[in-house]
N, C-alpha and C positions, 0 to 999 in steps of 0.2 A: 504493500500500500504506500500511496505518495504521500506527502503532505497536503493535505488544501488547503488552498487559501484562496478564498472570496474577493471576487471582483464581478459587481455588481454592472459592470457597463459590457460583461458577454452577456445580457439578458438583453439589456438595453439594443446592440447590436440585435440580435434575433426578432425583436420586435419591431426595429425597422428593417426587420428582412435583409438582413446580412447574416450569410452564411459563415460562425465562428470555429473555430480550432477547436474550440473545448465545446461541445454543445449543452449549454443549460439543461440543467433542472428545473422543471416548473411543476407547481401543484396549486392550482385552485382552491382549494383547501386540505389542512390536514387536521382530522379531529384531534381534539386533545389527549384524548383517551386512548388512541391507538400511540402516540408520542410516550404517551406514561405505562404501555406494555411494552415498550422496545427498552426505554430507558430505567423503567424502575422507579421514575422519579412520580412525587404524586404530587403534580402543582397545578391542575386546573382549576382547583376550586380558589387558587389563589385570586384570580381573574375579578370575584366577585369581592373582595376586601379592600383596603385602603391600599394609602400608595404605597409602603412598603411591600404590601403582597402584591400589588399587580407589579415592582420591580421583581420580583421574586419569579414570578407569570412569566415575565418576558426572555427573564435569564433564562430561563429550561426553554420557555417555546423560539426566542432566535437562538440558540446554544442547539436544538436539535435542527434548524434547518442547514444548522453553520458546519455540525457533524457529520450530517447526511451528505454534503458536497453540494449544498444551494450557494448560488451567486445571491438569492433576494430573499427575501421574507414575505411568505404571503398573509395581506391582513388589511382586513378591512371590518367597516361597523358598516349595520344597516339601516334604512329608513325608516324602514317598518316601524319598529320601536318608537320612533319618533311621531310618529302620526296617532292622532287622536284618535280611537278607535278601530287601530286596525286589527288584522289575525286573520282577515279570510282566504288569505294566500294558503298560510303554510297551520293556523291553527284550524280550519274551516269551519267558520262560526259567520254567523250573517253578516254581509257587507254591511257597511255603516251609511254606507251611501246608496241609497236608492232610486230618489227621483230628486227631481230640480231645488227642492225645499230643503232636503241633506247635503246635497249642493252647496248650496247658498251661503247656510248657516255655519258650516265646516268649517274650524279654526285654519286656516290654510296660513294667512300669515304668522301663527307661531312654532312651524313646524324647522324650521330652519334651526331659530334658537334653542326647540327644545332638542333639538338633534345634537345641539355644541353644548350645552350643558350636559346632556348624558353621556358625552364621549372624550372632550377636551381633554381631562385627565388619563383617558387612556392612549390616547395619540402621545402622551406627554410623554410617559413612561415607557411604550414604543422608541418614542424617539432617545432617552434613557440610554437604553437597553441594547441599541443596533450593533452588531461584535463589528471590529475594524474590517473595510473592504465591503460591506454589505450595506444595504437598501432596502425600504419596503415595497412589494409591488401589489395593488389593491387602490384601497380608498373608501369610497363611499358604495357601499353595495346596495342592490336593489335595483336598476333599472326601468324604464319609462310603464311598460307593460307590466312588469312583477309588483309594483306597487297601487297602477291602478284596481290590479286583481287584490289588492289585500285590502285596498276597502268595498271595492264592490263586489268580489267572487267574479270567478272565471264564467260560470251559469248564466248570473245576475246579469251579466254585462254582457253576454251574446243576447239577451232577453231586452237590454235597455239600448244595445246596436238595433233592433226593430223598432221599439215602441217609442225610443227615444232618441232617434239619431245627431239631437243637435246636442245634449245630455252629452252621452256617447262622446259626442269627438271632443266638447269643452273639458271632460276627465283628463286625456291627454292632453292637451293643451299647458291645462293647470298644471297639472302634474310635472311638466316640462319646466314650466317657469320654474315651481317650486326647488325642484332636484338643481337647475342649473344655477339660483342660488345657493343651493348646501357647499354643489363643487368649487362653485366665484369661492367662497370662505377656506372653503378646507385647503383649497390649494396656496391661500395667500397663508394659512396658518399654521398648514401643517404640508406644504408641498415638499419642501427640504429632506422629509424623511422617506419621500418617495421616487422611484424611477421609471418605473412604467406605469401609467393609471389605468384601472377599469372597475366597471362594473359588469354582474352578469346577468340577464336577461334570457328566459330563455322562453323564443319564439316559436318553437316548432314542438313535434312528437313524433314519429316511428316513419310515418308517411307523407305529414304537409306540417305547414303553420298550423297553428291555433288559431288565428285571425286570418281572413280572407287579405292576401299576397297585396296586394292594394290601399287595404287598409293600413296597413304596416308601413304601405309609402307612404300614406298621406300625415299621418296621425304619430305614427313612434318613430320613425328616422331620422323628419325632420328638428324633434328635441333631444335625437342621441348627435347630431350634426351641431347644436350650439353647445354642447357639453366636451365634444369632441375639439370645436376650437376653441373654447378656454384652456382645455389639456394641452392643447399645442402651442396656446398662447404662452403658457407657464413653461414651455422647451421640452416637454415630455410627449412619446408615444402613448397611444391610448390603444389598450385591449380590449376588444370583448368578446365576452365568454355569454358565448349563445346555445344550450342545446335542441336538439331536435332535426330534423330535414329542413332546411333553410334556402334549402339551393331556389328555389324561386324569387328569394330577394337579396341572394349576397351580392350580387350586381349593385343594387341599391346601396347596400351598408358597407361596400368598400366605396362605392363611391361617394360617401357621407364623411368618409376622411380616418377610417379605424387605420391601423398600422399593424393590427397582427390578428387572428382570432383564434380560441379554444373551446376544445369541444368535440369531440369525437366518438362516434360509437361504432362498429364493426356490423351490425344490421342495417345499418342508413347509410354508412361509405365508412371503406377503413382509411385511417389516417393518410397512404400514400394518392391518393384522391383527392385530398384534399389541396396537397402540395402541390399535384401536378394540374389541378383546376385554378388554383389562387397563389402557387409560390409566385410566378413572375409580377407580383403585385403588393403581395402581403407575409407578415410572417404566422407563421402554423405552427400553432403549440398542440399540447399532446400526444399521441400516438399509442397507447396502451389503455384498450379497453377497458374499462373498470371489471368488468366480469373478470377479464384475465387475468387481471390482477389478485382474485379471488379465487380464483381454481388450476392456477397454471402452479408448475414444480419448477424449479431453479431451472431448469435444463431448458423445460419447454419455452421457460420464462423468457431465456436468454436469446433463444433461436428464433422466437417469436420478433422481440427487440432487433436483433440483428438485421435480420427481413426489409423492419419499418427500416432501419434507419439506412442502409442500402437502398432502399429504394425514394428516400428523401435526399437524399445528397445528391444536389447539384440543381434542387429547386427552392430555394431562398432559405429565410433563414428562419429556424426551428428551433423549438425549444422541445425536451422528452419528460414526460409524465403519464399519469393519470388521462382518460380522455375526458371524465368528468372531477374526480376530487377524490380522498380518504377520507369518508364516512367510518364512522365506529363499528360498522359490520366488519371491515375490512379483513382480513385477517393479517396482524405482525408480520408473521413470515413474509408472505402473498409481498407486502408494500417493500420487505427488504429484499428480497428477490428481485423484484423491478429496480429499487436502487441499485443492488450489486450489478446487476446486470448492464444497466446504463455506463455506471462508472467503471466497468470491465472494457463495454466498449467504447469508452476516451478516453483509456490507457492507464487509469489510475490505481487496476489490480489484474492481477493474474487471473 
């Protein structure tokens, strides 16, 4: 084994689609829980205590990305939380917003500040905590579409696209404004500890969007397109991380100004698909199915990896992970498997 050491600007490269010597590491997320069966260490609940526990938080969670052979740290807070009334995304509980009169009333302009009052302190200690040579890559999560589902429900809101189409598109609208103030702030307060930004949105399912391909032009692109140039305003690439069959509007969303996307599943296109559809333009994170990751054996693991990344080389620039994230299902091994295996092939073990 070599030594590593972190340099947060071969991420930066791959997400402006430069092809680097060492190819990053990237993960979307890594639960905490799978961190504390690798390492031993039991600091998630740290998270939820004062500042000294969340310094404590950050030491084990960037100390494990730093271990693993990460260039960056993935991390980001949500909006969700921030908004009055939400959960119907991911708790599924009645949107809060139903018709024009919920609308109306909806605290919209305190959702910004209540977003930096719940979070400012731990951006703080993030930034604390970053080990030498490394970066955060994230920000503000939730996307344009993810958050109008979590006050209206995904149902609700194909029900109010009919009954109430002007309803309907003023949700995104708003929602745009709202989010592309949270980014205006975080960026000016907390951009520093960041080098790639994104959010993730995820647009599609197995076989199409979730929203009719058009609506998507009209309504979510154009407020990932002003969120996209404040991230460019600030000198940083912006990622996003979309899942689903998407291929009907990546047309649209690279030409809305993204600079990399992730996201990949092996039933809708395996990662070298993706390269060879969008490297000449964008950089392509992921490569390893999240299933595989969960039922493959060292060997398969490896041979599997090898495959992708042969057949990515020489179509811009990539980063290797997860196609979606480590969820707590994950199994240990399954995640270090995929690590060894990556960093076997960029030379870093036997």
């Amino acid at each position: 084994m070599t030594d590593f050491q972190p340099d947060y600007q071969n991420i930066v490269k791959a997400a402006r689609n430069i092809q680097v010597e060492r190819i990053p590491l990237y993960e979307h997320k890594i639960d905490p829980k799978v961190m504390e069966a690798i390492t031993g260490k039991s600091f998630a609940q740290c998270y939820y205590g004062d500042d000294r526990d969340l310094d404590e938080f950050f030491r084990n969670y960037c100390g494990f990305f730093r271990d693993m052979g990460y260039d960056t740290v993935s991390f980001e807070e949500l909006i969700g939380p921030a908004m009055p009334g939400s959960g119907a995304l991911g708790e599924h509980v009645k949107g809060v917003i139903q018709e024009r009169e919920d609308f109306e009333k909806y605290p919209w302009d305190g959702v910004c500040d209540t977003y930096f009052a719940m979070y400012s302190r731990v951006f703080a200690a993030l930034r604390r905590n970053l080990p030498p040579g490394m970066k955060a890559i994230g920000g503000v999560g939730y996307g344009i579409f993810e958050c109008v589902q979590d006050l209206v429900g995904y149902e609700d809101l194909c029900y109010m696209r009919a009954d109430d189409p002007e309803l309907y598109r003023d949700m995104f609208f708003q929602i745009g404004r709202n989010n592309l103030k949270i980014w205006q702030r975080f960026l000016k307060e907390f951009g520093d500890i960041y080098c790639v930004c994104r959010f993730g949105d995820d647009l599609g399912f197995k076989s199409t969007t979730l929203l009719p391909p058009q609506d998507i032009r009209e309504l979510i692109i154009p407020q990932y397109r002003a969120i996209i140039q404040a991230v460019h305003a600030a000198g940083k690439p912006f990622l996003l991380h979309s899942c689903g069959c998407i291929f009907d509007v990546m047309e649209d969303i690279i030409a809305a100004g993204i600079d990399a996307k992730h996201s990949n599943e092996d039933q809708i296109a395996p990662f070298p698909v993706w390269v060879e559809r969008y490297g000449d333009r964008i950089g392509n994170f992921g490569g390893i199915d999240t299933d595989a990751v969960c039922r493959l054996d060292r060997q398969a693991m490896y041979d599997y990896i090898a495959d992708v990344a042969a057949k990515s080389a020489g179509h811009g620039g990539f980063a290797f992970g997860s196609g979606n994230s480590i969820p707590d299902y994950v199994p240990p091994e399954g995640f270090l498997a995929m690590n060894d295996a990556i960093r076997r092939i960029r030379g870093e073990r036997q």
